[in-house]
Residue frames relative to the residue before (quaternion, step in Angstrom):
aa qw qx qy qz dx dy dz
X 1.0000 0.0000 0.0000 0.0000 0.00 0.00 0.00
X 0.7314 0.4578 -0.2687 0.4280 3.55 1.00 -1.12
X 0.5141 -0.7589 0.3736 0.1423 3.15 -0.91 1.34
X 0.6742 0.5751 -0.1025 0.4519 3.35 1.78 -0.78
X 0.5056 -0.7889 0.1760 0.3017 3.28 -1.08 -0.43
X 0.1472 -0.8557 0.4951 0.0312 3.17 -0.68 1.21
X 0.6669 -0.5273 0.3553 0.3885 3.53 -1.29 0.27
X 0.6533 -0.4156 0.4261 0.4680 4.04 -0.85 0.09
X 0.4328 -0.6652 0.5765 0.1947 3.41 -1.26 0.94
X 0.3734 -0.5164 0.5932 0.4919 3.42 1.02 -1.41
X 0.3586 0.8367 -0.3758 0.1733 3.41 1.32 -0.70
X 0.0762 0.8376 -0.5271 0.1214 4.11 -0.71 1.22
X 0.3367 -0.8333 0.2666 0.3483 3.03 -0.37 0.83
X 0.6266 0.4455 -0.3255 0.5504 3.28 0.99 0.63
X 0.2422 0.8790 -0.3794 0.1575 3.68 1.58 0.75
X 0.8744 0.3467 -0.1512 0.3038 2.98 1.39 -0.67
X 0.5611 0.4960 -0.4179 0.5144 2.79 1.81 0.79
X 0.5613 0.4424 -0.5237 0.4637 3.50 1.25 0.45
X 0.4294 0.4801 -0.5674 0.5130 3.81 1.06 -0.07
X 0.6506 -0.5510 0.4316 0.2947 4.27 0.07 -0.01
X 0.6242 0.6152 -0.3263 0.3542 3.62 1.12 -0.24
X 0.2986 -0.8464 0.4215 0.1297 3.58 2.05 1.18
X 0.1358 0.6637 -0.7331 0.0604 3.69 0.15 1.03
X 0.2616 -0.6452 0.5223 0.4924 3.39 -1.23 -0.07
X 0.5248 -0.6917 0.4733 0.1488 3.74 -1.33 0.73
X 0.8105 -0.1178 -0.0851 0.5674 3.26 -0.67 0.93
X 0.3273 0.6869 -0.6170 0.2009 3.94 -0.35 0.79
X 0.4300 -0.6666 0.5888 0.1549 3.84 -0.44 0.85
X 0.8468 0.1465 0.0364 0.5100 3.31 -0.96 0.85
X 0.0391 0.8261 -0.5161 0.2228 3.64 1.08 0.62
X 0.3112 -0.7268 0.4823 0.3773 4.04 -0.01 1.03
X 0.7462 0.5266 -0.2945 0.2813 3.46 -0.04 -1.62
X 0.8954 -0.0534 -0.1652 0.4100 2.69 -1.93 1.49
X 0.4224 0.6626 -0.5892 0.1884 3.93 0.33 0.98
X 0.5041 0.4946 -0.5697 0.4205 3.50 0.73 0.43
X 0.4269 0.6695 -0.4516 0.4069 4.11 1.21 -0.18
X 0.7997 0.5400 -0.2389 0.1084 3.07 0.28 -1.82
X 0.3984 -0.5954 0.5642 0.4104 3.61 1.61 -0.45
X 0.5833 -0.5056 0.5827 0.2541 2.64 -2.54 -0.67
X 0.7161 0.1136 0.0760 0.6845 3.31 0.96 -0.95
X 0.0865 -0.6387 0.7641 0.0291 3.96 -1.43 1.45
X 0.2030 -0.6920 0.6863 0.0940 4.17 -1.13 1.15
X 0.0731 -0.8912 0.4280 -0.1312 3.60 0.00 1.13
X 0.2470 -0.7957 0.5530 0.0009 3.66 -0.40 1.45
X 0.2159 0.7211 -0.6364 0.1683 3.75 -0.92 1.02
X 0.8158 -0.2739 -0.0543 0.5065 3.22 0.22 1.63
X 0.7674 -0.4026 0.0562 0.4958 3.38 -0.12 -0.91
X 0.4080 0.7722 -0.3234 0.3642 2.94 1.47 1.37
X 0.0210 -0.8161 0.5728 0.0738 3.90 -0.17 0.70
X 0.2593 -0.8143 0.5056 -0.1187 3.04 -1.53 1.76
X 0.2100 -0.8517 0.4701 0.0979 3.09 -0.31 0.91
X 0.0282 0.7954 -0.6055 0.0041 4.20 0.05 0.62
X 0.0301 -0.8628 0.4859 -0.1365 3.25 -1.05 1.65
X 0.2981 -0.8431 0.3825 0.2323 3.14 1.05 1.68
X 0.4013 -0.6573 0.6244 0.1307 3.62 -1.59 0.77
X 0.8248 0.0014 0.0219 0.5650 3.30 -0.20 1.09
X 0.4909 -0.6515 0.3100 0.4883 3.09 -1.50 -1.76
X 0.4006 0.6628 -0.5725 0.2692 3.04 0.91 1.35
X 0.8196 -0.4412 0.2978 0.2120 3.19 -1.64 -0.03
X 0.4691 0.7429 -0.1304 0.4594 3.06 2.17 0.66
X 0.3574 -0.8530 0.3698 -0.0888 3.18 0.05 1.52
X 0.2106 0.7537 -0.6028 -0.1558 4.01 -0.49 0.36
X 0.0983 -0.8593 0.4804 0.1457 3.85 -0.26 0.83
X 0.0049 0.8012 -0.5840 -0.1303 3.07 -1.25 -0.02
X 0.3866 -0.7961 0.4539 0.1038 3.72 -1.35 1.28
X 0.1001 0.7084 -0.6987 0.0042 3.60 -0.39 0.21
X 0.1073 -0.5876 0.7907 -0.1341 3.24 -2.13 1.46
X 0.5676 -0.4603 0.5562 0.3957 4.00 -0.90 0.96
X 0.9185 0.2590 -0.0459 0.2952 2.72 -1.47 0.80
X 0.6341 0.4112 -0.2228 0.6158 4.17 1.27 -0.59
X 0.4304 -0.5911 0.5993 0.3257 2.97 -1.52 0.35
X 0.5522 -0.6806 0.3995 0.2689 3.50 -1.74 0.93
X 0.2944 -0.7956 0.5157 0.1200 3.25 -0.84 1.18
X 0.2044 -0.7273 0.6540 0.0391 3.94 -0.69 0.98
X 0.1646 0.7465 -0.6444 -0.0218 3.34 -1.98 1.06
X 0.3096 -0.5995 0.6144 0.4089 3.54 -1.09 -0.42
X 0.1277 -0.7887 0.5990 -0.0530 2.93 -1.80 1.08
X 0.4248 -0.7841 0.4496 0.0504 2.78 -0.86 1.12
X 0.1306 0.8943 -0.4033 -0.1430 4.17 0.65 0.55
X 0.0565 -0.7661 0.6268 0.1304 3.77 -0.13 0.60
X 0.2707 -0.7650 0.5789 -0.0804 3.76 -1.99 0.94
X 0.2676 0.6740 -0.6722 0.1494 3.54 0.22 1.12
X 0.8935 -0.0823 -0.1286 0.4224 3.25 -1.53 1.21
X 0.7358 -0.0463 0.1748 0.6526 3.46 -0.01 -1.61
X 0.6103 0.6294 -0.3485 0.3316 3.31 0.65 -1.03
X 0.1060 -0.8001 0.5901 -0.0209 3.94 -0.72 1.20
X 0.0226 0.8264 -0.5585 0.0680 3.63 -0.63 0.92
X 0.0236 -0.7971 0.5914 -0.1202 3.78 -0.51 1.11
X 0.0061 -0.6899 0.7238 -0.0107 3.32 -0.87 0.90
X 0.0249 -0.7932 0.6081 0.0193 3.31 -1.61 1.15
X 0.0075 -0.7947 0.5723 -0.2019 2.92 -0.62 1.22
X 0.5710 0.4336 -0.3991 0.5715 3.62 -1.19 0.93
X 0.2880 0.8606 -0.3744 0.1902 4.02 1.09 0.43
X 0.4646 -0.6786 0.4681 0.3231 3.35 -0.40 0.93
X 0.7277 0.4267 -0.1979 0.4992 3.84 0.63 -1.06
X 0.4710 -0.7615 0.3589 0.2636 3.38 1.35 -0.10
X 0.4021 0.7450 -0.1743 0.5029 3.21 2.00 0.83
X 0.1098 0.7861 -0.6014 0.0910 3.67 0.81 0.87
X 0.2309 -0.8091 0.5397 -0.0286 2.69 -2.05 0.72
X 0.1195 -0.7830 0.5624 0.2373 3.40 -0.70 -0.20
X 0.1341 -0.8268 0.5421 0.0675 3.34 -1.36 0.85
X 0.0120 -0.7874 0.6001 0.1406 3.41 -1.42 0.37
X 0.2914 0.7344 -0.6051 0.0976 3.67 -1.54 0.39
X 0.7823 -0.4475 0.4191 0.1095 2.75 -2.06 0.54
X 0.0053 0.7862 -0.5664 -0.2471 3.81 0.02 0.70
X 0.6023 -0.5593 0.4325 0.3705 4.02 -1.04 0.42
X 0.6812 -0.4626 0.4276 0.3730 3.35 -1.49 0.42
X 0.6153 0.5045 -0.2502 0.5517 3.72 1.19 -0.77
X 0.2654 -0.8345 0.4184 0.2410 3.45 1.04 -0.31
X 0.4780 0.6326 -0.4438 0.4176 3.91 1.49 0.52
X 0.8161 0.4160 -0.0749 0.3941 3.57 0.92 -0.53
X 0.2602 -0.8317 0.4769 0.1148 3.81 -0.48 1.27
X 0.1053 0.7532 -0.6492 -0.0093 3.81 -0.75 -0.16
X 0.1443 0.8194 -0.5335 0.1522 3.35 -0.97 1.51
X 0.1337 0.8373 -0.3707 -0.3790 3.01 -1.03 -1.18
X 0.6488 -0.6876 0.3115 0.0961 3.47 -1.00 1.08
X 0.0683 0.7226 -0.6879 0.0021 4.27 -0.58 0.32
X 0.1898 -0.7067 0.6816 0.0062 2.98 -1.35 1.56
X 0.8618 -0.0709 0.3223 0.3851 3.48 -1.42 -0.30
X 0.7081 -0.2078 0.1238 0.6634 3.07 1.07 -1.72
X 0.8419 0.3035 -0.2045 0.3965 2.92 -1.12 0.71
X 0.0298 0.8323 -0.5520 -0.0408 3.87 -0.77 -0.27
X 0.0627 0.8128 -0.5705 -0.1002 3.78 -1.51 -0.51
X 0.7258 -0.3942 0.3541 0.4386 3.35 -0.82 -1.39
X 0.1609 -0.7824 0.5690 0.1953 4.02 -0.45 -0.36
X 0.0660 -0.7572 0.6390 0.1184 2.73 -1.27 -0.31
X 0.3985 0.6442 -0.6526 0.0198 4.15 -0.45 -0.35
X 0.5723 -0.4838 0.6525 0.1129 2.55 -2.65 0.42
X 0.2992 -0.7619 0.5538 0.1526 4.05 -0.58 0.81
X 0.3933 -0.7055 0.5696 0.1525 3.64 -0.89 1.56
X 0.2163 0.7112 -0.6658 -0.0638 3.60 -0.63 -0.11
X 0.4581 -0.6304 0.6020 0.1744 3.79 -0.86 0.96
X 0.7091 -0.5147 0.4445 0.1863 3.12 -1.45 1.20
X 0.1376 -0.8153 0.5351 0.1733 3.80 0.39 0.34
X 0.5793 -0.6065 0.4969 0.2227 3.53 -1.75 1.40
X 0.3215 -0.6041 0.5655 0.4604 3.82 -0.30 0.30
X 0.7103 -0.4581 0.5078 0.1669 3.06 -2.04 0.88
X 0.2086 -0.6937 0.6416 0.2523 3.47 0.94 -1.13
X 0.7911 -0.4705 0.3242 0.2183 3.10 -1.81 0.03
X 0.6140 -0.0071 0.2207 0.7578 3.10 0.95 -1.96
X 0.1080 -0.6159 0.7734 0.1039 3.42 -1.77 0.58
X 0.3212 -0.6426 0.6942 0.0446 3.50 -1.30 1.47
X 0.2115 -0.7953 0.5559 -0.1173 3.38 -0.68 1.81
X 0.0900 -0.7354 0.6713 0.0228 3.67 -1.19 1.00
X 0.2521 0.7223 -0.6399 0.0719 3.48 -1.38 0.61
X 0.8841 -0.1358 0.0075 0.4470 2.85 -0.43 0.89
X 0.7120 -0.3770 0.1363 0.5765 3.71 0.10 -0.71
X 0.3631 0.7919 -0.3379 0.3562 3.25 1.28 1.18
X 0.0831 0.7824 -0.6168 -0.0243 3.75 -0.60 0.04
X 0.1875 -0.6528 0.7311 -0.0653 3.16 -0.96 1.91
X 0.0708 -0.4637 0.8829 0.0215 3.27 -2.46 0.87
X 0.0066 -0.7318 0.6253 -0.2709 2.80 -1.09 1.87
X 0.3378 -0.8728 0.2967 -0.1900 2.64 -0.09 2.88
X 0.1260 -0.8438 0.4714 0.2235 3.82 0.25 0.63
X 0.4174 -0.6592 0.5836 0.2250 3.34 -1.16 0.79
X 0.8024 -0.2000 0.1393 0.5447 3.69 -0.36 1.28
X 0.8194 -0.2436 0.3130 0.4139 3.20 -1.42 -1.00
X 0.4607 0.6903 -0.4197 0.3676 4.05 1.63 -0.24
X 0.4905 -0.6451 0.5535 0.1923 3.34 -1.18 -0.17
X 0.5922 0.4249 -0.4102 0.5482 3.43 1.71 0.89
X 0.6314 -0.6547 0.4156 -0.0015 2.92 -1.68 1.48
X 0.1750 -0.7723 0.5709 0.2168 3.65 -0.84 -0.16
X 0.1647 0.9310 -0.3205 -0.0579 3.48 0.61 0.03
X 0.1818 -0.7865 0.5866 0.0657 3.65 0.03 0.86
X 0.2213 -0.7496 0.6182 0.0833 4.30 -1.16 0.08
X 0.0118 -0.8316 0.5552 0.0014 3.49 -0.57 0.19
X 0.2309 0.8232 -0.5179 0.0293 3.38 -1.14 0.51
X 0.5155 -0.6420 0.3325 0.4599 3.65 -0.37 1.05
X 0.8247 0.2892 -0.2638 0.4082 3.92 -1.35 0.98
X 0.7173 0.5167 -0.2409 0.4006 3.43 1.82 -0.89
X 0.5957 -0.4304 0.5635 0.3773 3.46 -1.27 -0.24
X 0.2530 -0.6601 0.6603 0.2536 3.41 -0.87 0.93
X 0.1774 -0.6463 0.7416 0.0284 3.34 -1.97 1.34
X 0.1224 -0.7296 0.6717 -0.0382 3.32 -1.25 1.35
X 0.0467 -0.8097 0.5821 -0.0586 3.23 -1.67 0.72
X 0.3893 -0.7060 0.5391 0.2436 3.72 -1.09 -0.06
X 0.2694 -0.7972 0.5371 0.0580 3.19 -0.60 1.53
X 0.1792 -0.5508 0.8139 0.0459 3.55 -1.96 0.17
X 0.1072 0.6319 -0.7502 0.1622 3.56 -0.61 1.18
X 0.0648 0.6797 -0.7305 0.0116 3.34 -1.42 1.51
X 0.2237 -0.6877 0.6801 0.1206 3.77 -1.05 1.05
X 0.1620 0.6690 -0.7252 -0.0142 3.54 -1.59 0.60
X 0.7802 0.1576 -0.0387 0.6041 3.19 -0.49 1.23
X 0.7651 -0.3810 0.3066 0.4190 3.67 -1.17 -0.75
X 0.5189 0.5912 -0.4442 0.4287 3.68 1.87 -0.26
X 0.2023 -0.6443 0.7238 0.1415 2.78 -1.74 0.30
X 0.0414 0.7491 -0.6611 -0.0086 3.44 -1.45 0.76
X 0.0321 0.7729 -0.6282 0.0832 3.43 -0.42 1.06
X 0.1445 0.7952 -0.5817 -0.0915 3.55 -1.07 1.20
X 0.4234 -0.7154 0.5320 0.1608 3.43 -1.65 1.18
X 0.1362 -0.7349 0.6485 -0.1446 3.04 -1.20 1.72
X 0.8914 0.1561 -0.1066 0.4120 3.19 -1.15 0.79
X 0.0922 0.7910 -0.5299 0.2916 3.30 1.74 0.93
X 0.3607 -0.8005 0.4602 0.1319 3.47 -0.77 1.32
X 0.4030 0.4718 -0.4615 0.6341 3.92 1.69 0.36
X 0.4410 -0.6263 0.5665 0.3039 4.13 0.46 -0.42
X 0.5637 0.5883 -0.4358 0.3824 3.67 1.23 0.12
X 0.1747 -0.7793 0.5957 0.0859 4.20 0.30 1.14
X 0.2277 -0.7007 0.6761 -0.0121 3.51 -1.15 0.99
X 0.0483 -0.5838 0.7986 0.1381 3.65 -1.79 0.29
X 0.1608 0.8808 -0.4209 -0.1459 2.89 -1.30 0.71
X 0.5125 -0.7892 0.3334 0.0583 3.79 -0.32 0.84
X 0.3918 0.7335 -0.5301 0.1656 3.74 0.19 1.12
X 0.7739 -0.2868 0.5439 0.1516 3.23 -1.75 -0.08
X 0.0505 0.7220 -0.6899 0.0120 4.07 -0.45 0.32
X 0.5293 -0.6322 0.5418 0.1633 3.24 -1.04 1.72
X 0.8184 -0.1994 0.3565 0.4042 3.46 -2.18 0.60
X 0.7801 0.6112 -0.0212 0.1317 3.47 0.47 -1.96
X 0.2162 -0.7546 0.4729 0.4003 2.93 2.17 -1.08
X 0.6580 0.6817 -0.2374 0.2145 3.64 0.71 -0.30
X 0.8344 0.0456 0.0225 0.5488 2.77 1.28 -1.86
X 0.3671 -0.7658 0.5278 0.0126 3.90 -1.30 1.01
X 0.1660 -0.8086 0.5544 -0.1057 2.89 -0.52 1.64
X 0.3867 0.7645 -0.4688 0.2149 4.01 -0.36 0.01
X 0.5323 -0.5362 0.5828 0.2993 3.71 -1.63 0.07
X 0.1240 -0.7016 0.6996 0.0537 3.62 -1.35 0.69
X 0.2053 -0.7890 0.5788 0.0152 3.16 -1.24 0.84
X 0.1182 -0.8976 0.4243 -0.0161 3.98 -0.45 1.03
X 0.5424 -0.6345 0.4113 0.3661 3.69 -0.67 0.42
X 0.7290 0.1251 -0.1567 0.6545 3.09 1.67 0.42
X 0.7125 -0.0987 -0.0462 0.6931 3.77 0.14 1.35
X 0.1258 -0.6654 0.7304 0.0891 2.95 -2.32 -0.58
X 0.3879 0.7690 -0.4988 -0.0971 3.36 -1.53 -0.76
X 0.8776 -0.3412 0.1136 0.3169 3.34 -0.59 -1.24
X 0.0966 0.8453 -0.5245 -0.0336 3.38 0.51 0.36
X 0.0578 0.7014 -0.6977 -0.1340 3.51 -2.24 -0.10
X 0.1960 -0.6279 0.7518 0.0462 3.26 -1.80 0.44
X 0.2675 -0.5210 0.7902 0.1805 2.28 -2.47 0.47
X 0.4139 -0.7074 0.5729 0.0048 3.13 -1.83 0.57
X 0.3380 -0.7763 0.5314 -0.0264 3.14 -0.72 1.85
X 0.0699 -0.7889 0.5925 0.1476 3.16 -1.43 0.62
């Protein structure tokens, strides 16, 4: 982060899996703990303030720092989640200053505390985890793909689905959803799809709160599907 000069950290980019703490290193899209990660982490490292502004839903970060008076530094981050334990490599610095972080997420899970060695220099952190106000699920969500029609059934107050398909001449194919909204995304993944053909899919929630537009990928094909959302 520090623009100035400081003595060597020891600092590698692979430092912290030869210290023994086997992160894995550079993996895109890293599975663990992304339903944790929010949308947006506001982050305090001395007299720096960070903004971190997740891409999508992967585990990808673009941040940016601003301090009176410095010029703004930009990175990509990288945020990985096992239990409490919080690990972030940045790398791709504007100042030409990569880092590595570590820290503790809270029992509330909204709040980080760590601290961090870069290239040069290093200290402590701190951020706070954004998580948007989530759209209710609604009841049932009427589903189109292709020549398909889904009724997609919510179990109580949970965020799994029942989801049955229909189509004139076909076998009906049922499955068990996982629909997580953050913000306007949608992610909905199909499990136990009774053709054996699992799907992710990926959409957009309209102005309205209602309707869901997006692309779906499958272990066989994919494309476009939308709904509308019942309450």
């Amino acid at each position: 982060m520090h623009q100035y000069d400081y003595d060597t950290s020891g600092y590698a980019p692979d430092g912290y899996r030869q210290l023994g703490y086997g992160f894995p290193s550079g993996i895109p899209g890293f599975p663990f703990g992304q339903q944790d990660l929010g949308y947006e982490w506001r982050e305090q490292e001395g007299p720096w303030s960070g903004v971190w502004r997740r891409r999508g839903f992967s585990n990808i970060f673009d941040a940016t720092w601003t301090m009176p008076g410095a010029p703004v530094i930009t990175a990509v981050l990288t945020i990985y989640i096992f239990g409490n334990f919080v690990y972030v490599q940045r790398r791709n610095s504007s100042d030409g200053n990569d880092c590595d972080y570590t820290g503790t997420l809270s029992a509330d899970r909204r709040t980080v505390t760590g601290t961090y060695r870069c290239i040069r220099g290093g200290g402590t952190w701190t951020a706070t985890i954004i998580r948007r106000e989530r759209i209710s699920l609604g009841r049932v969500w009427y589903e189109q793909e292709g020549g398909w029609n889904g009724v997609w059934v919510r179990r109580g107050n949970s965020n799994i689905f029942d989801a049955r398909w229909t189509m004139p001449g076909a076998t009906d194919i049922t499955a068990v959803l996982t629909i997580n909204i953050f913000g306007n995304n949608v992610q909905v993944l199909r499990r136990n799809s009774s053709d054996g053909n699992d799907c992710n899919y990926t959409g957009t929630i309209a102005g309205d709160g209602r309707t869901v537009t997006g692309t779906y990928s499958c272990t066989q094909g994919g494309g476009s599907w939308r709904a509308t959302i019942t309450y």
